[in-house]
ZATORFI-874513 format. One record per residue (C-alpha): residue in three letters; x negated, y, z. Coordinates in steps of 0.1 Angstrom, whole numbers, plus 2048, in hexadecimal, padded with zeros to 3 digits. Each point is the difference from the previous one (the first is absolute). Layout:
! residues N
node rest = ALA, xx = X, yy = Y, zz = Z
...
***
This chain:
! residues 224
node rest = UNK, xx = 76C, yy = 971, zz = 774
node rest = UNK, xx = 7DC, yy = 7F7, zz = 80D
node rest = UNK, xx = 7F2, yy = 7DE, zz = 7FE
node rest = UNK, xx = 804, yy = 7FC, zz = 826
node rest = UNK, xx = 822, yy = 80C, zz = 800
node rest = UNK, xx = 807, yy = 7E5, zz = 7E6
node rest = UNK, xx = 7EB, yy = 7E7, zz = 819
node rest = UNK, xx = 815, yy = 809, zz = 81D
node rest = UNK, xx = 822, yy = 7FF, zz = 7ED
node rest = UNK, xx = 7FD, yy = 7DE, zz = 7F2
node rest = UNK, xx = 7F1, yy = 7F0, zz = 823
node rest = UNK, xx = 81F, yy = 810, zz = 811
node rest = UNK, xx = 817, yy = 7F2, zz = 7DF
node rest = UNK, xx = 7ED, yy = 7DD, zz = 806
node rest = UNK, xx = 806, yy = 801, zz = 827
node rest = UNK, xx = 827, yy = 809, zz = 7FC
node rest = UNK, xx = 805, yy = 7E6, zz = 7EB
node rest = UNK, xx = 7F0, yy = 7E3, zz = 817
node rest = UNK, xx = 813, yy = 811, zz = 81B
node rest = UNK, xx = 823, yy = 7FE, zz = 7E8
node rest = UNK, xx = 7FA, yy = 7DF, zz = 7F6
node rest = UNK, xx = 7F5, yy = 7F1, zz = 823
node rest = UNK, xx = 823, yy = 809, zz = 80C
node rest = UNK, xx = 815, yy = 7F7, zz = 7E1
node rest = UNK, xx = 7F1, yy = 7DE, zz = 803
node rest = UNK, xx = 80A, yy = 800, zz = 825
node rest = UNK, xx = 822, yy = 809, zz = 7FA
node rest = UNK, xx = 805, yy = 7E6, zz = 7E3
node rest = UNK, xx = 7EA, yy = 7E2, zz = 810
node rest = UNK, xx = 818, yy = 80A, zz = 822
node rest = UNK, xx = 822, yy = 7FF, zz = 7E5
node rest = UNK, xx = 7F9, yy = 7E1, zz = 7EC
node rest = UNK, xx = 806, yy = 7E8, zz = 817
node rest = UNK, xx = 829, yy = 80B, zz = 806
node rest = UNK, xx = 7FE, yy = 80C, zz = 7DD
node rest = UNK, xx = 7F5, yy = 7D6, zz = 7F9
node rest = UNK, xx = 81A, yy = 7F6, zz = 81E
node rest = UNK, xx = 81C, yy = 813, zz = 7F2
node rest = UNK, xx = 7FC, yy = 7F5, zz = 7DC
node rest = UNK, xx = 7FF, yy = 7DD, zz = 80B
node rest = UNK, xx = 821, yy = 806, zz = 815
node rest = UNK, xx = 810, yy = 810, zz = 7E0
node rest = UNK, xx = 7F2, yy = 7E3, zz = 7E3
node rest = UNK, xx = 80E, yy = 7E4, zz = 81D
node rest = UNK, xx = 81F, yy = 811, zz = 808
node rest = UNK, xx = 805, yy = 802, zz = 7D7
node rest = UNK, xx = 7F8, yy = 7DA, zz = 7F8
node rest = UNK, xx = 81E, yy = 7F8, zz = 81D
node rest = UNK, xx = 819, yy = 814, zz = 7F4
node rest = UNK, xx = 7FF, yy = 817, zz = 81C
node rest = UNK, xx = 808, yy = 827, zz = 7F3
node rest = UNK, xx = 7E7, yy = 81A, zz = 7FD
node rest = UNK, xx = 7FC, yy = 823, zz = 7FF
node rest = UNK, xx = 7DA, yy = 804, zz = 7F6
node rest = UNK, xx = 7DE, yy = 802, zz = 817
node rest = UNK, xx = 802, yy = 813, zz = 81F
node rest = UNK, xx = 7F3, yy = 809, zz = 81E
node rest = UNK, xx = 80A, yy = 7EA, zz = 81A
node rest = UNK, xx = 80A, yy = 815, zz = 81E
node rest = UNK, xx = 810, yy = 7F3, zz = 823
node rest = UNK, xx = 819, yy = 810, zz = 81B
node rest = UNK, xx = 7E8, yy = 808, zz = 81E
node rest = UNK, xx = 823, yy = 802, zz = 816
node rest = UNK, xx = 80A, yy = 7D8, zz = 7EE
node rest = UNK, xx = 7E1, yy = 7F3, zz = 800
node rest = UNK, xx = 7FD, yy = 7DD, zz = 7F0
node rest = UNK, xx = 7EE, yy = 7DF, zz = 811
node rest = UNK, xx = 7F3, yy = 7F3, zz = 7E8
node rest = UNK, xx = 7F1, yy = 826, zz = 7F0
node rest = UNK, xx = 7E0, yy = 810, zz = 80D
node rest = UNK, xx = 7F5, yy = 823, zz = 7FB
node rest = UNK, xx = 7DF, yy = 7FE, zz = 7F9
node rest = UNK, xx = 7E9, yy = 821, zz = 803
node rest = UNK, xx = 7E0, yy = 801, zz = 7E6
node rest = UNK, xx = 7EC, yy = 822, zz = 800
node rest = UNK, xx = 81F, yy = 814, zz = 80A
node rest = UNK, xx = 819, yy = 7EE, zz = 7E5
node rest = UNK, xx = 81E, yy = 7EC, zz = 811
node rest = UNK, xx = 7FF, yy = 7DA, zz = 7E9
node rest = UNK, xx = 81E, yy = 7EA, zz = 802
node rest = UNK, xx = 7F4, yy = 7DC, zz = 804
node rest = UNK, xx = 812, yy = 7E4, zz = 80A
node rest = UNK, xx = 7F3, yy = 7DC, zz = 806
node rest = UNK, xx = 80D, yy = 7ED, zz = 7DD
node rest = UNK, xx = 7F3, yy = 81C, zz = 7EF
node rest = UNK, xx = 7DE, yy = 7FC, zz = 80F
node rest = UNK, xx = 7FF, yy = 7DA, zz = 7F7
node rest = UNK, xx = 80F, yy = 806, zz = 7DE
node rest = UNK, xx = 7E8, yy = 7ED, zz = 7E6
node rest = UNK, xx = 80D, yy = 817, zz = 7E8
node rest = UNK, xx = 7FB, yy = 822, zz = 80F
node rest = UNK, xx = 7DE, yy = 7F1, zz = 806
node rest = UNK, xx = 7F7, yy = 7F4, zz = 7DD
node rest = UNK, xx = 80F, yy = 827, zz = 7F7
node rest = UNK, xx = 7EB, yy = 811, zz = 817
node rest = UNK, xx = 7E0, yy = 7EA, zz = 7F1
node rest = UNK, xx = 806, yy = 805, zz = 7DF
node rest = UNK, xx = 800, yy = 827, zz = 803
node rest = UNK, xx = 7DB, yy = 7FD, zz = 80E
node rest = UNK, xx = 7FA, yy = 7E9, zz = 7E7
node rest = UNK, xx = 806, yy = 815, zz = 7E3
node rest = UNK, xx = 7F0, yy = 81E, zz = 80F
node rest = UNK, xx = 7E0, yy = 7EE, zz = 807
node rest = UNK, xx = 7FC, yy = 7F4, zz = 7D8
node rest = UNK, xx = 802, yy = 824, zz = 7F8
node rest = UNK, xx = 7EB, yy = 80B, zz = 81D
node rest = UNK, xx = 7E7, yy = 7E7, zz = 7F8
node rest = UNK, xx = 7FA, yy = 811, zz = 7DA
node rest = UNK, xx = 803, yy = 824, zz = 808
node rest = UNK, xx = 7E6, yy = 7FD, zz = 81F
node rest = UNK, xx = 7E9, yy = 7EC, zz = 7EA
node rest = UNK, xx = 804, yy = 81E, zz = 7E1
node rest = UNK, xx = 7F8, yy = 819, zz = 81C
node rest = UNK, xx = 7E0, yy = 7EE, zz = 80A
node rest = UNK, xx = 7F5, yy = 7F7, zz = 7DD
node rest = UNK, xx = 7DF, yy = 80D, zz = 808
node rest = UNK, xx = 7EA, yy = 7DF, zz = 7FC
node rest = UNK, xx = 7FF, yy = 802, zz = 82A
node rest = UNK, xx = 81F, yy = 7E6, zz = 806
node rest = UNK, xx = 7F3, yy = 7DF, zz = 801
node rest = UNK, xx = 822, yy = 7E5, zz = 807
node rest = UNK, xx = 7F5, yy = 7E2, zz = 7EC
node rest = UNK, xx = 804, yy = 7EB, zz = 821
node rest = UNK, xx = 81B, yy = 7F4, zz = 812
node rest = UNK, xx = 7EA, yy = 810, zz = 821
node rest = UNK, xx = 800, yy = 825, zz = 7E9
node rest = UNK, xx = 822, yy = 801, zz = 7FA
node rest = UNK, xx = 808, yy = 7FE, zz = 828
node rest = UNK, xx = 7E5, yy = 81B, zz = 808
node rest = UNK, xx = 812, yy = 816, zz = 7E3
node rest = UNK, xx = 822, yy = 7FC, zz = 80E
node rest = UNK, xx = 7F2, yy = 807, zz = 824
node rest = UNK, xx = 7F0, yy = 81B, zz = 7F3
node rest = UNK, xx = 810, yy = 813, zz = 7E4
node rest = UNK, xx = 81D, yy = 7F2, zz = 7FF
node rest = UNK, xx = 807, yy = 806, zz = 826
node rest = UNK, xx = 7F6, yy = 823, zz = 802
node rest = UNK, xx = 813, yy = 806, zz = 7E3
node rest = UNK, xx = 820, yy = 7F5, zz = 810
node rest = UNK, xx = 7F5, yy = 806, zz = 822
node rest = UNK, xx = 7E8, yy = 81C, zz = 806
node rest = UNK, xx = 7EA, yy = 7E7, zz = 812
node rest = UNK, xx = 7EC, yy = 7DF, zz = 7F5
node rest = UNK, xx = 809, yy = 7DF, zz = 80F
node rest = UNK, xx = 7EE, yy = 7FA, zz = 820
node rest = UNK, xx = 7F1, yy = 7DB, zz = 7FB
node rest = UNK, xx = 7FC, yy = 7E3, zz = 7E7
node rest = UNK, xx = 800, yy = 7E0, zz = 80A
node rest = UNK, xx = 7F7, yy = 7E0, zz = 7E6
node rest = UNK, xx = 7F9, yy = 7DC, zz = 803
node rest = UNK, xx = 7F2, yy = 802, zz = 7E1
node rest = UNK, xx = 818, yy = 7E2, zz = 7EE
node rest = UNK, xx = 815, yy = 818, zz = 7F5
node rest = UNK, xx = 814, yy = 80C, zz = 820
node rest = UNK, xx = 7FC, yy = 828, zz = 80A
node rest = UNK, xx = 810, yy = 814, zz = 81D
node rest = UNK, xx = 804, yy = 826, zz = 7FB
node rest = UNK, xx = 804, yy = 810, zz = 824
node rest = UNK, xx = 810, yy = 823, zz = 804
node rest = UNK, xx = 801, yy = 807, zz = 823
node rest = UNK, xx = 816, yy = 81A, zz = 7FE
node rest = UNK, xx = 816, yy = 7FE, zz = 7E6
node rest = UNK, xx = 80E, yy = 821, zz = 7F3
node rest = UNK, xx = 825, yy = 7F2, zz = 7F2
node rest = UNK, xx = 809, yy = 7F2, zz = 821
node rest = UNK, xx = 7EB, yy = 812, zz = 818
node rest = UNK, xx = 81B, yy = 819, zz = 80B
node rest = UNK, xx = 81F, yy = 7E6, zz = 7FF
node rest = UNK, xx = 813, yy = 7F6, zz = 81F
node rest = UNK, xx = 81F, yy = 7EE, zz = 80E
node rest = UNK, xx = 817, yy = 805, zz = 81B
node rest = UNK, xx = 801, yy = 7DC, zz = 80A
node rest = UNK, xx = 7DB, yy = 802, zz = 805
node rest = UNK, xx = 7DA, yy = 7F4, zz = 7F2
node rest = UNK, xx = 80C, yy = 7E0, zz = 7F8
node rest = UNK, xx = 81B, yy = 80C, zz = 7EB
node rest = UNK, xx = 7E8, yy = 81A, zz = 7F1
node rest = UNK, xx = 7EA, yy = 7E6, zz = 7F3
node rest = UNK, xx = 81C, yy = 7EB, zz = 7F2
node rest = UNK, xx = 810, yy = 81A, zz = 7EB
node rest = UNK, xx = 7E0, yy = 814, zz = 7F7
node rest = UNK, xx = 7F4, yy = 7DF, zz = 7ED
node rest = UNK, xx = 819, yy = 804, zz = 7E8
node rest = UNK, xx = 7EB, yy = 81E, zz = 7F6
node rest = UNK, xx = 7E3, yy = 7EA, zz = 7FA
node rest = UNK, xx = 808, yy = 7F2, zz = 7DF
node rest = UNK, xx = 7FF, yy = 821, zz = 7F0
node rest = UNK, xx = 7D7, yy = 800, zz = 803
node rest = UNK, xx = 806, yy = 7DA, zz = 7FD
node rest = UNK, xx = 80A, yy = 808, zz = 7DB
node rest = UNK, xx = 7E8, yy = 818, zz = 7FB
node rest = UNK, xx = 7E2, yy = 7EF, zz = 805
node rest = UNK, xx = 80E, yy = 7DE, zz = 7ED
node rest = UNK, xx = 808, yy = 81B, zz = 7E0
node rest = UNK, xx = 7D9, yy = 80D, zz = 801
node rest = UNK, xx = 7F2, yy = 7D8, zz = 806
node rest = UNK, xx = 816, yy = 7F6, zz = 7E1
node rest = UNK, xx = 7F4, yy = 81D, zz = 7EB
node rest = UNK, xx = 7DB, yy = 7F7, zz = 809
node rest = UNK, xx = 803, yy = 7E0, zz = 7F7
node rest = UNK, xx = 807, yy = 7EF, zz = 823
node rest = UNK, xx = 81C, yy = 7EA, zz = 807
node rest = UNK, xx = 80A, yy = 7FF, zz = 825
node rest = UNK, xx = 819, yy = 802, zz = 819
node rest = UNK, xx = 802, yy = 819, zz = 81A
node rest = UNK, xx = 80F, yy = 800, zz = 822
node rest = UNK, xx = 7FE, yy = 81B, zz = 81F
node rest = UNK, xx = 808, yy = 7FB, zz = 822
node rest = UNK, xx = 7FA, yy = 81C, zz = 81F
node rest = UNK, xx = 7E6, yy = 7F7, zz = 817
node rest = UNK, xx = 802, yy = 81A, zz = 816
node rest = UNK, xx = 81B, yy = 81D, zz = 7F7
node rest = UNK, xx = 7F9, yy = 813, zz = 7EC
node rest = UNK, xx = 7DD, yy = 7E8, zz = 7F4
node rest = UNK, xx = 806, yy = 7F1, zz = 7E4
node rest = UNK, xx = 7EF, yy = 7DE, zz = 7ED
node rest = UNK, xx = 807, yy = 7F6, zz = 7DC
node rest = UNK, xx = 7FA, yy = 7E1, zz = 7FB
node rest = UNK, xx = 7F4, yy = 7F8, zz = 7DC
node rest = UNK, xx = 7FF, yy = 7DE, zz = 7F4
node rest = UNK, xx = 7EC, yy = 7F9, zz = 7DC
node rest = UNK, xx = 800, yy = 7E8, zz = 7E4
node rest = UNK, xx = 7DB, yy = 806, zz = 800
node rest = UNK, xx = 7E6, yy = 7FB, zz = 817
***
């Protein structure tokens, strides 16, 4: 095989698996919050005495349907929510931790990959500009759209059209929309507390929609 053959073969290989992996993360960022839901249900359900049959998929009778259950359509997938599962501090701290743990690993194996002397995150201001930028694209196929500091030790990442929520909707409406689509912001939430830890930067990290589908993390710093 020639030496452009091989060129062309391993730009095609490296293109399919972006493409692959873009869409597996899709799929699992769109499944982890039932996946988190569910497995709360189950563990509560368990600690009351109430019989269970294992983790499933939680599926409603479109002829009997339920007051207090919403159907809730993101990118094409139909999500049961309901209201106490929304405000469920444990389904929350769930869905946080899983970013959490992803982001500790992220925040190694994007630093090995640019372990070329170029990567300079010594400050607290480096580390936001490398998750707006690497870390971002990585996730997102796009880098956050602003930064925003006070310089004290405060930071606001803005994505103005965030990708995870971007195609969500509810029948009941926008406002309903925005209620149940920030349940999916503690996923990034976790994720960019994980890569702060592992770069040596306590904070706390809080999202809220600005305009659907914007989105503003608000990072708050023990440094300043």
């Amino acid at each position: 095989m020639s030496t452009s053959n091989v060129a062309v073969n391993e730009a095609g290989n490296d293109l399919f698996r972006k493409e692959v992996n873009t869409l597996c993360l899709d799929y699992l960022l769109m499944e982890t919050i039932p996946l988190s839901l569910r497995v709360t249900k189950t563990l509560s359900d368990s600690s009351k005495g109430v019989p269970t049959q294992g983790i499933r998929q939680l599926k409603i009778d479109p002829k009997k349907p339920e007051e207090e259950d919403l159907l809730f359509r993101s990118g094409g997938i139909d999500i049961l929510l309901d209201d106490t599962a929304i405000q469920d501090e444990n389904s929350i701290f769930r869905i946080e931790s899983y970013g959490y743990e992803i982001g500790t690993k992220l925040a190694d194996c994007l630093i090995y990959m640019k372990s070329d002397g170029n990567l300079q995150i010594s400050q607290p201001l480096d580390i936001m500009k490398f998750i707006c930028r690497d870390v971002w694209k990585l996730l997102y196929s796009k880098q956050m759209d602003n930064l925003r500091t006070n310089h004290s030790g405060t930071f606001v990442l803005i994505d103005h059209n965030f990708r995870l929520i971007s195609n969500m909707a509810s029948p009941l409406g926008d406002p309903d929309t925005l209620k149940r689509a920030s349940l999916y912001l503690w996923f990034p939430c976790g994720i960019i507390r994980g890569i702060l830890f592992s770069l040596g930067l306590e904070a706390s990290v809080h999202a809220e929609i600005t305009q659907f589908p914007s989105v503003s993390f608000n990072i708050q710093t023990n440094q300043s």
